[in-house]
C-alpha positions in Angstrom: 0.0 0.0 0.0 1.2 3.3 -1.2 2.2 6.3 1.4 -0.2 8.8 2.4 0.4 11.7 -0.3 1.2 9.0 -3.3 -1.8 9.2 -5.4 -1.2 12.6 -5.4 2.1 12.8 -6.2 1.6 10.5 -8.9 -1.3 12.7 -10.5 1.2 15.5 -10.9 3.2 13.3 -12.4 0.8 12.4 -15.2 -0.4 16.2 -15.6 3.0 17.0 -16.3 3.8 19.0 -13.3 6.8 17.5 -12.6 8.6 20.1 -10.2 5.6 20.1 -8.0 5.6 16.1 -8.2 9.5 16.0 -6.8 8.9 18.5 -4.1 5.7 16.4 -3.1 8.0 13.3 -3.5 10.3 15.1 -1.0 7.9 15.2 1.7 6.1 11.6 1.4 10.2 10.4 1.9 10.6 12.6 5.2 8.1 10.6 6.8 8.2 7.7 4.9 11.7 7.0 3.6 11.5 3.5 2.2 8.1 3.7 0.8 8.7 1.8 -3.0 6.3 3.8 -5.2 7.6 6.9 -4.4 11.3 5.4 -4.7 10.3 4.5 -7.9 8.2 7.4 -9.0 11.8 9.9 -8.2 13.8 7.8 -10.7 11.4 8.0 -13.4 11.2 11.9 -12.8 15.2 11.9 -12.5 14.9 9.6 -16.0 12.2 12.6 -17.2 14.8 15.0 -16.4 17.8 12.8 -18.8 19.6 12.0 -15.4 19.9 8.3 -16.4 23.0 7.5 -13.6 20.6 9.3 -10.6 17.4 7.0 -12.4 18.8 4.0 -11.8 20.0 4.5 -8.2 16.6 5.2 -7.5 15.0 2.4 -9.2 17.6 0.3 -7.1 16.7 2.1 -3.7 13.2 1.0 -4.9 14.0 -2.9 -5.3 15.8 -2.8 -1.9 12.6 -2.2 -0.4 10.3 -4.5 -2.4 13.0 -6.6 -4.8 9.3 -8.2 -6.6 8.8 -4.5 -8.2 8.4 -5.8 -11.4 7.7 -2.2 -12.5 11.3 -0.7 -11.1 12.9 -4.0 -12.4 11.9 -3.7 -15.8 12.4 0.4 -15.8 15.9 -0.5 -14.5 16.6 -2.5 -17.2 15.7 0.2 -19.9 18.7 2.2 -17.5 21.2 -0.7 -17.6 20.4 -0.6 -21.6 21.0 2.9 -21.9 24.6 2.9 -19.5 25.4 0.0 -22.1 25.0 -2.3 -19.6 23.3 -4.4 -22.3 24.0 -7.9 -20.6 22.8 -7.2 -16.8 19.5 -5.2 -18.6 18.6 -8.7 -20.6 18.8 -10.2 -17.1 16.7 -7.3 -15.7 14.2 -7.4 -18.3 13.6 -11.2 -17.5 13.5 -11.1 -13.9 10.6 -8.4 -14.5 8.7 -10.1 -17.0 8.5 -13.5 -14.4 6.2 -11.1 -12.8 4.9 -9.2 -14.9 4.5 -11.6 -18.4 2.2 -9.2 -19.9 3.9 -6.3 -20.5 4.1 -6.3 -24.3 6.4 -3.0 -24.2 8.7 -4.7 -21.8 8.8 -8.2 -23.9 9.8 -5.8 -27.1 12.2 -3.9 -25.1 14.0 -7.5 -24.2 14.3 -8.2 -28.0 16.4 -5.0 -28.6 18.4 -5.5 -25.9 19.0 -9.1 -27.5 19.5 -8.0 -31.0 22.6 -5.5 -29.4 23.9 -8.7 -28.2 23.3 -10.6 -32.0 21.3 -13.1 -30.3 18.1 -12.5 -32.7 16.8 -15.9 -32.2 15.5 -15.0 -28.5 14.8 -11.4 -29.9 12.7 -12.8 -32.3 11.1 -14.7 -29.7 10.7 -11.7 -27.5 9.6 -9.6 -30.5 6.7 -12.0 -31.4 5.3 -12.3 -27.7 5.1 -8.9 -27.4 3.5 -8.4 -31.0 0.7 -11.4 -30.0 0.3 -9.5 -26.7 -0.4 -6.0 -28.4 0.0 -5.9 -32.4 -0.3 -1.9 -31.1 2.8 -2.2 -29.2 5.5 1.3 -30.0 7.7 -0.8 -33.0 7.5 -4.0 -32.3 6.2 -5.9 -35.9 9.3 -3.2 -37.3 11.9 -4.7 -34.5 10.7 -7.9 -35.2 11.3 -7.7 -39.3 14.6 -6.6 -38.7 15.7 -8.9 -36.1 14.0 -11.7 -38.9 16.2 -10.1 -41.7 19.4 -10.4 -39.6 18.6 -13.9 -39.6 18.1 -14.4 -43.5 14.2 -14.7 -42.6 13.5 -12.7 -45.6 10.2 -13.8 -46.2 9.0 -13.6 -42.6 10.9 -10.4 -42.3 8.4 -9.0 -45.3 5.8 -10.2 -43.7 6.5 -8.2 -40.3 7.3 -4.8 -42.0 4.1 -4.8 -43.9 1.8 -5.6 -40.8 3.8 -2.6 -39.4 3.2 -0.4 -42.0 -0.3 -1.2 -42.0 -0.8 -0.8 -37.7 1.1 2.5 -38.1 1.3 4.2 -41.4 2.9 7.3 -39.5 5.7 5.6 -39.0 8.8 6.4 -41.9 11.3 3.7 -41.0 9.1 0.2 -41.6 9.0 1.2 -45.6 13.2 2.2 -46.2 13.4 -1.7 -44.3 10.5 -3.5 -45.9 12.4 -1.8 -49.4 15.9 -2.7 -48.2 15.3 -6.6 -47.1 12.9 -6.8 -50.6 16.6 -5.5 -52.7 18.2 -8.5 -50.5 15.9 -10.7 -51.8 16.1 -9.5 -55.6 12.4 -8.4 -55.3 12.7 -5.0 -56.4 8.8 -4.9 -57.2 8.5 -5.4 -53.3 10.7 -2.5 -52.7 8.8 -0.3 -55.3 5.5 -0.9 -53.6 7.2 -0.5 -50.4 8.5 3.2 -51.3 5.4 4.2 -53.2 3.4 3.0 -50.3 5.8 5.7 -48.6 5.4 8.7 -50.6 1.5 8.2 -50.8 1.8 8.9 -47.0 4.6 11.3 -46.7 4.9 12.4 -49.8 8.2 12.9 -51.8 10.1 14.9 -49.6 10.6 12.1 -47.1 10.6 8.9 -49.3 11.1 11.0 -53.1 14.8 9.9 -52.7 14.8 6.7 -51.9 12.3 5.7 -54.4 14.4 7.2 -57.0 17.5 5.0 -55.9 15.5 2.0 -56.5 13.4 2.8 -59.6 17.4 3.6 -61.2 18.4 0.1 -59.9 15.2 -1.4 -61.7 16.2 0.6 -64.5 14.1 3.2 -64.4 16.9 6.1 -65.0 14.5 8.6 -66.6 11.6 8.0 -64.3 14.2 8.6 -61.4 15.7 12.0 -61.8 12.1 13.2 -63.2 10.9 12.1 -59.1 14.0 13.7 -57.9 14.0 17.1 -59.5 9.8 17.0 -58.5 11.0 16.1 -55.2 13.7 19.3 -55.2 10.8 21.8 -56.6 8.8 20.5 -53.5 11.4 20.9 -50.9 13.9 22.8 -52.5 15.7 22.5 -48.9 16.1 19.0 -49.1 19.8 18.3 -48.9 19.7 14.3 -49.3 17.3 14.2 -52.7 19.8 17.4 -54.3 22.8 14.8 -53.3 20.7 11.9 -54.5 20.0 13.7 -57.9 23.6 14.4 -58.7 24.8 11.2 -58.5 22.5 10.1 -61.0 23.2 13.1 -63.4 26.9 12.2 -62.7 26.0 8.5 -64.2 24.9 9.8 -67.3 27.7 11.8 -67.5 25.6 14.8 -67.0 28.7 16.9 -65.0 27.5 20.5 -65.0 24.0 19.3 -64.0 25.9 16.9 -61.2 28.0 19.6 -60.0 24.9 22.2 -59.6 23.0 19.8 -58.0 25.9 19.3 -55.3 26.4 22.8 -54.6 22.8 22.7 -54.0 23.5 20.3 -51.3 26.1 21.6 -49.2 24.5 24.7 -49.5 21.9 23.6 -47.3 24.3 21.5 -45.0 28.0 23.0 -45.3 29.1 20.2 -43.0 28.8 17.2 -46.0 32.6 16.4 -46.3 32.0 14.3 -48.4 29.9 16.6 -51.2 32.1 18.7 -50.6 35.2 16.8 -51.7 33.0 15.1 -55.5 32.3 18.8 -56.0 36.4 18.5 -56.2 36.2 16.0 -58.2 33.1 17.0 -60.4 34.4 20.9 -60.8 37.9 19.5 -62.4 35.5 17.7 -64.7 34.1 20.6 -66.1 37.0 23.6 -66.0 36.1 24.7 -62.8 39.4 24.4 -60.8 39.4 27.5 -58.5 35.8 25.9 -57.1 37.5 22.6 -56.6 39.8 23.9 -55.1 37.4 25.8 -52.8 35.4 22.9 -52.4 38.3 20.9 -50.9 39.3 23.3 -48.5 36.1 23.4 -46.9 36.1 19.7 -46.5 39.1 19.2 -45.2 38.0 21.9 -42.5 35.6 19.4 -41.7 37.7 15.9 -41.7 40.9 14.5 -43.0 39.2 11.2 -43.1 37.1 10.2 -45.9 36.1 6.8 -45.1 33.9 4.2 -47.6 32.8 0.9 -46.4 32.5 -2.0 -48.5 30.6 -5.0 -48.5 31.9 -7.5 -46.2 33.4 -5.8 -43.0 35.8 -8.8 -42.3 37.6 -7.9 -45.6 40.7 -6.3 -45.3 40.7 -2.7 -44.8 43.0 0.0 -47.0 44.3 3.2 -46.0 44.8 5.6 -48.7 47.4 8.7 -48.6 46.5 11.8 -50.7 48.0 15.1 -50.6 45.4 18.2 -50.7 45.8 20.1 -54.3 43.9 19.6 -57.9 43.9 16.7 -59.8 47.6 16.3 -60.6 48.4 15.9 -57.0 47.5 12.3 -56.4 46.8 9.3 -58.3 42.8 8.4 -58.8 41.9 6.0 -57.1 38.1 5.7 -57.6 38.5 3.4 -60.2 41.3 1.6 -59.4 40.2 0.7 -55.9 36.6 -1.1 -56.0 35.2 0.1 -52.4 33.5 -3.5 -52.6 36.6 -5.8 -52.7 37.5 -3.9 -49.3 36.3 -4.0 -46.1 36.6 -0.5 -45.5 38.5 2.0 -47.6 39.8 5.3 -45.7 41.5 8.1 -48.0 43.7 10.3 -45.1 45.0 13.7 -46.4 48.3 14.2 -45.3 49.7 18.0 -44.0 52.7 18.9 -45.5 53.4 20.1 -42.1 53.8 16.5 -40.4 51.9 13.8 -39.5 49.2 13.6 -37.2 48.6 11.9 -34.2 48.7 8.3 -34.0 44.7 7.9 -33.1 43.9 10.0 -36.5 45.1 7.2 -38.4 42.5 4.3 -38.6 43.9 0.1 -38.7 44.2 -1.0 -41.8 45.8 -4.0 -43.4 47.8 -2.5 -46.3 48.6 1.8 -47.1 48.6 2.8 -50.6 50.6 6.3 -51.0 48.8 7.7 -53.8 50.7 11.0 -53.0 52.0 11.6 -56.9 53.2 14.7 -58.2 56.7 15.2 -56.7 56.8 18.8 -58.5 54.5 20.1 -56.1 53.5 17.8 -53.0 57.7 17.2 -51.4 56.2 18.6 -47.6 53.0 15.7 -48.6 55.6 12.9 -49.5 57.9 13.6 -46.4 54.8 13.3 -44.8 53.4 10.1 -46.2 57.0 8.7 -45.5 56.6 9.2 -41.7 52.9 8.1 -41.2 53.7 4.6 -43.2 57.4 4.5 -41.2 55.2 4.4 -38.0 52.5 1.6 -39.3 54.9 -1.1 -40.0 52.1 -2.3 -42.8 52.5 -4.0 -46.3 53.2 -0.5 -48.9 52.4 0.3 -52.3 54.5 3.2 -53.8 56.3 4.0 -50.9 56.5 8.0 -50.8 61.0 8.1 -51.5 60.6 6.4 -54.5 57.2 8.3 -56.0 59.6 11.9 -54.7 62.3 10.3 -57.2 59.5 10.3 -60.4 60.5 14.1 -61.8 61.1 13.9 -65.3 64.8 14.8 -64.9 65.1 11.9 -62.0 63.5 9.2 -64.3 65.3 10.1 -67.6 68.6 9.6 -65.4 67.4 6.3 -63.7 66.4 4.7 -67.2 69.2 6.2 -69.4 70.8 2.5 -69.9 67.5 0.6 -70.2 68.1 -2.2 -73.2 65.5 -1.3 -75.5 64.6 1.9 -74.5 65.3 5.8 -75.9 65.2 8.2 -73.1 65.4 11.7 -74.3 67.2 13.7 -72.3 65.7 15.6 -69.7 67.0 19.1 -67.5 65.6 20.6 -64.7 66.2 24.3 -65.5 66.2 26.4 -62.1 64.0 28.9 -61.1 67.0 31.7 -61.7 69.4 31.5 -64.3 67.2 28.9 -66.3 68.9 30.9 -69.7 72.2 30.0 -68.5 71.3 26.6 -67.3 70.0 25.7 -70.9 73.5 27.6 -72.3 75.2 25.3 -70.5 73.8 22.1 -70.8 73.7 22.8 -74.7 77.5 24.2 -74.6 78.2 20.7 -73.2 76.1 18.7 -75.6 73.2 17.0 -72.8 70.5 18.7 -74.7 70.2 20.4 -78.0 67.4 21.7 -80.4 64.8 20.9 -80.7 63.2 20.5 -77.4 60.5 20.6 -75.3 59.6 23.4 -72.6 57.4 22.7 -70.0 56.5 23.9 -66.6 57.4 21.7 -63.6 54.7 20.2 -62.1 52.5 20.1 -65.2 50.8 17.4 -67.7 48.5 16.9 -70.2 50.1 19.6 -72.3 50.0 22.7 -69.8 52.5 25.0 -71.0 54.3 23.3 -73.6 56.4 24.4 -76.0 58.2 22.7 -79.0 61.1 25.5 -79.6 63.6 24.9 -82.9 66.2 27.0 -81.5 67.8 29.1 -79.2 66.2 32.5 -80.4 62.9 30.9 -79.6 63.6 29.7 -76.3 64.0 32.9 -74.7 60.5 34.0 -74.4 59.3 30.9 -73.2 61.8 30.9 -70.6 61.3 34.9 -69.9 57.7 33.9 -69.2 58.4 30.5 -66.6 60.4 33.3 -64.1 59.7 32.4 -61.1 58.6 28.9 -61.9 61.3 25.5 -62.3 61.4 24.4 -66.2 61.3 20.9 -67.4 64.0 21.0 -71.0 63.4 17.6 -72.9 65.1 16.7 -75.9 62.5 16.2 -78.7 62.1 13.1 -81.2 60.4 12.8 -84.1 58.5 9.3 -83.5 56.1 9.6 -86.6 55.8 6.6 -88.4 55.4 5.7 -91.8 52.0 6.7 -92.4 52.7 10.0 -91.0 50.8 9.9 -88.0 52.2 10.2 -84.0 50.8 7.5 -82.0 51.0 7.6 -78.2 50.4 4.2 -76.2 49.4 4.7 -72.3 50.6 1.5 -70.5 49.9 0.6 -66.8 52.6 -1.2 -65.0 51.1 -3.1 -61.9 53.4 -5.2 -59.8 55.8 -5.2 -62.8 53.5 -6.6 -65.4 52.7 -4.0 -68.2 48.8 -3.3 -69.2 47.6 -1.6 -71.9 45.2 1.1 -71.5 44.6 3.4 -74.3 46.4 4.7 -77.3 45.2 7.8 -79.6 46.6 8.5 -83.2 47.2 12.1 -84.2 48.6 14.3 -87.5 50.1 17.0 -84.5 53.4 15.5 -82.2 51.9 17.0 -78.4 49.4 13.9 -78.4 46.2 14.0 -76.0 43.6 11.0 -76.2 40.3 13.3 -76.1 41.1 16.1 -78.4 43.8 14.4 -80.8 43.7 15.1 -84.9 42.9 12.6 -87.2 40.7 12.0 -90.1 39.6 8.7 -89.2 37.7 8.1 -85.6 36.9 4.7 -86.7 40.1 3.5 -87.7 41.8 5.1 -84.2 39.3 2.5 -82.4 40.2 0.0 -83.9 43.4 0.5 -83.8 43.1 1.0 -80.0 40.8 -1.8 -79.6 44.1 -3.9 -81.3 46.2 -2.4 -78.9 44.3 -3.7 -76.3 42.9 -7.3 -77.5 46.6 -7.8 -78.6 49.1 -6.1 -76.6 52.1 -8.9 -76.8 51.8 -8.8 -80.6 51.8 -4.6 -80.9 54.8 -4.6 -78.3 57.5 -7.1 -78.4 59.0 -9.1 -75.5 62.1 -6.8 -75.4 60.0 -4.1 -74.9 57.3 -5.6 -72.6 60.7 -6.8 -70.4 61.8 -3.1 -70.5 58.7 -2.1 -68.3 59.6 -4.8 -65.9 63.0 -3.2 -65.6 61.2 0.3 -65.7 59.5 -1.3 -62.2 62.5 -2.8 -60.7 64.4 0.7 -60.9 62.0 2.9 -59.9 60.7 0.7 -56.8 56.8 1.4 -58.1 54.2 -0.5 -57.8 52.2 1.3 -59.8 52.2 3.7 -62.5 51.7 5.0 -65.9 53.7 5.3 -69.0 53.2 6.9 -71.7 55.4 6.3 -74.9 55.6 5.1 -78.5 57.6 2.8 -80.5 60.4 4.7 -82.4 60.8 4.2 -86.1 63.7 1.8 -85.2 61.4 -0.3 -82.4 62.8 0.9 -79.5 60.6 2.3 -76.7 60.5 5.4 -77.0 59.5 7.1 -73.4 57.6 10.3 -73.2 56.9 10.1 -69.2 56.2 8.1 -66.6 53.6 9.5 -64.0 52.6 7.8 -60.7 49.3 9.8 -61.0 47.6 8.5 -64.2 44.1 8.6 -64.5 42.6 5.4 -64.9 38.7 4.6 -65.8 36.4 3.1 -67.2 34.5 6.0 -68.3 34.8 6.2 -72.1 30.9 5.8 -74.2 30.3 2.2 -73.9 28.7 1.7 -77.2 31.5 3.2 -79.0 34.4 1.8 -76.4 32.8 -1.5 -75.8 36.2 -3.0 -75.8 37.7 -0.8 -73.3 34.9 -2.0 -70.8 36.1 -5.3 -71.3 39.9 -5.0 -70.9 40.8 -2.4 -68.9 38.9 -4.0 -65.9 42.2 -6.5 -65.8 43.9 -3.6 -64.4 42.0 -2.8 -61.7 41.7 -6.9 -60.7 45.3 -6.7 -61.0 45.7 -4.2 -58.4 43.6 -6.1 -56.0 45.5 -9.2 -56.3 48.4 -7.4 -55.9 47.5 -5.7 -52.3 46.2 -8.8 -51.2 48.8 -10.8 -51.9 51.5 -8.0 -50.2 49.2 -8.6 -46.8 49.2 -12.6 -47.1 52.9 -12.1 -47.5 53.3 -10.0 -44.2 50.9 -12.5 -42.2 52.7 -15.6 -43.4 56.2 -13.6 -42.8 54.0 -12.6 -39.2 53.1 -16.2 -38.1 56.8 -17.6 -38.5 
């Protein structure tokens, strides 16, 4: 029997007057200092007040007086739960329900606790006694689909969401799980009716995104951005469906439309790091380097740690190094690394002032240093150098050797190579460049005609082809203040007239071929280069590919090996031709090649095929550096 004062204690309680309810609490205790219900009716005001620690002592002052409270026994457990004392509340919760087996709430509260603890056979038990108790009870047919999908009970599972969906429409959560364990099962019509269900009840700014994700992996691409850019002119302020719409627009290789709908997004929420850093990605796409730039500053304001889980967690994980800077800082890895063959993939931008603290860095199995332009990321690479120094972990491209990849560096290194022509290369310093070059041609290194180029540059930025001396001097007048690559130029056009340029990827010493263009102009780029016969390029190209042992020799396949073994790579790009007397002729080697498979796949059918070999390569070749160091490990 309850204290004198109790009933009315506990009707402030229910009105919501809970101040007036402790101080009326206060003076039931005076008098009556073990009285239960009001022990127990303080800790579920101190729980009201999001004192959890101060709820449970109370609940436990409660049981000391009357240890049968099946009420304080069962609210103690939702306590333990919430400390993370997930094992003693499952023990709670039972003791409870021995005396108090009707509690539907309390029987579905015993299933979460269980499903923490990945025992979902006894949640699923506790899920579907508190369902038969009360089909109304707060989540329970939703708990008990998910505890049923954990356990591969897809069908049951179904059946659960749907009876929650139709006991409480309101709820938002039943129809993302009913649609995500119907994708599990292949049954993408499930998951269409699921999400339609959805958006007849909320409408398309809560489930407009999500429906479109599934209506594109049904095939439905049109269909899907029209609901996406209904469900932006609807909620113009929703950040996930303007982040949801550029990633299709980005698939149909739809950039500027991609990289407007993601400014959208972090527009509305700044604090995407993520967005942030494809905006990066998307603005170099489209010209837009200043706003990459931009774009990647802010994120790394947020977080140095990008981090993308794959599919199976127990797969090893890969840390990736990258410097901050525009696309010729670091080598792409999107492509190259498939997030799913990973358990986790974490991309850490390095400071050029140092390395951070050891807790920044998250265990991996295996570090990639995709850190690549030496011209312009040294403070990066020195960097890189000390974070992988303190890991002790399997490497690729270990930062000294990528620092050693100037064109100057690697015309030196290969200068012997059998089978190889190396032009030579200078790096002309910042001052005195004019007499640098007098030099170097006084002593016969270098002479015209040659190649002028900016440090730090590719794809043609800056270059010159200058015939003499005379010519030169502007070019030179106009890189003060800047380093200058000099590179002795050869004519490598072949019989037909034409320059052809081969891109080759070496991984783990094995040369694959990647792409190749055919041009009437020497400075050769694969996008923009000047022929009169498309056709005849691809299938060229398409040779090169399909063939590559019969369009370059052994000799010359064993000179990329040899490329590997002196430059201590892993991985990197080369990109040369075969001189007119069938050596190979090198134009460059660059650590940060671009790599995809992102070419029309009508036209390039064949590059979908084959260049996927180099990104299996790469795989192979970091999983087999880590079963190395765990065999090396166990003896």
């Amino acid at each position: 029997m309850a204290a004198p004062g109790f009933d009315e204690a506990s009707k402030l309680y229910l009105t919501g007057q809970f101040y007036t309810c402790l101080e009326a609490c206060e003076r039931i205790l005076a008098e009556h200092p073990q009285d239960p219900s009001t022990l127990h009716l303080v800790g579920m005001l101190c729980y009201r007040g999001g004192d959890v620690r101060a709820a449970s002592a109370w609940f436990r002052r409660c049981l000391e007086t009357d240890p049968n409270n099946a009420e304080a026994l069962i609210d103690l457990a939702l306590m333990l739960k919430k400390e993370g004392q997930t094992e003693e509340a499952v023990e709670m919760y039972k003791r409870g329900l021995e005396l108090d087996p009707k509690n539907a709430q309390a029987h579905c509260n015993l299933g979460v606790a269980l499903r923490e603890l990945n025992r979902n056979e006894e949640a699923v038990a506790s899920f579907k006694t508190a369902v038969a108790l009360n089909p109304f009870v707060v989540g329970g047919f939703n708990a008990l689909g998910q505890a049923e999908a954990e356990l591969d009970h897809f069908d049951e599972a179904v059946d659960a969401f749907r009876k929650s969906i139709a006991i409480a429409p309101e709820a938002k959560q039943p129809y993302h799980n009913l649609a995500d364990v119907a994708r599990r099962m292949g049954r993408l019509d499930i998951a269409l009716e699921s999400l339609r269900w959805g958006v007849g009840v909320h409408g398309n700014k809560v489930m407009g995104a999500s429906l479109a994700l599934v209506m594109e992996e049904d095939g439905d691409v049109d269909g899907a951005v029209k609901l996406l850019e209904r469900t932006v002119t609807e909620d113009p302020q929703n950040a996930d469906a303007w982040e949801t719409l550029a990633n299709m627009h980005f698939k149909q290789h739809r950039f500027a439309e991609a990289l407007d709908a993601l400014c959208k997004c972090v527009a509305i929420d700044p604090a995407r790091a993520e967005v942030h850093m494809r905006i990066h990605t998307m603005a170099q796409i489209v010209g837009q380097r200043d706003l990459a730039l931009e774009h990647q500053r802010k994120a790394l304001e947020v977080t140095r740690l990008f981090t993308e889980r794959g599919a199976d967690g127990l797969r090893p994980h890969l840390l990736i190094l990258k410097a901050a800077g525009d696309w010729q800082a670091n080598l792409p890895t999107d492509f190259i690394i498939r997030r799913d063959d990973w358990g986790a993939v974490y991309h850490y931008f390095v400071s050029p002032d140092g390395p951070p603290p050891p807790e920044d860095i998250p265990f991996s199995d295996a570090v990639f240093n995709a850190v690549a332009e030496p011209d312009l990321t040294r403070g990066e690479l020195a960097t890189s150098h000390k974070i992988i120094d303190s890991l002790h972990l399997p490497t690729l491209n270990f930062p000294d050797r990528v620092a050693k990849t100037g064109r100057a560096d690697v015309a030196a290194a290969l200068a012997d190579v059998p089978h190889m022509q190396i032009p030579a290369s200078l790096r002309l310093p910042t001052s005195g460049a004019a007499a640098a070059l007098d030099a170097a041609l006084a002593e016969g290194r270098i002479g015209f005609p040659m190649i002028l180029r900016p440090t730090g540059t590719h794809a043609g930025q800056g270059v010159h082809l200058v015939e003499d001396r005379a010519a030169a001097t502007p070019v030179l007048e106009a890189s003060a203040g800047g380093e200058v690559y000099a590179t002795q130029y050869v004519d490598y056009r072949n019989e037909d007239g034409l320059f052809r340029k081969y891109r080759v990827i070496v991984v783990d010493g094995t040369p694959y071929p990647f792409h190749m263009a055919v041009s009437k102009r020497w400075l050769v780029h694969y996008y923009n280069a000047v022929n009169d016969d498309a056709a005849a390029m691809d299938r060229e190209e398409e040779h090169f590919l399909a063939e590559f042992e019969n369009v370059f020799s052994p000799s010359l396949r064993e000179a990329f090996a040899e490329m590997a073994r002196r430059l201590g790579l892993d991985f990197f790009g080369v990109d040369c031709s075969i001189a007119p007397d069938g050596r190979l002729l090198l134009f460059e080697v660059d650590v940060g090649v671009i790599v995809h498979v992102m070419d029309d796949p009508v036209r390039h059918a064949y590059k979908h095929k084959y260049v996927p070999r180099i990104f299996e390569a790469v795989r192979k070749m970091i999983e087999n550096r880590i079963s190395a160091q765990m065999a090396l490990a166990a003896h």
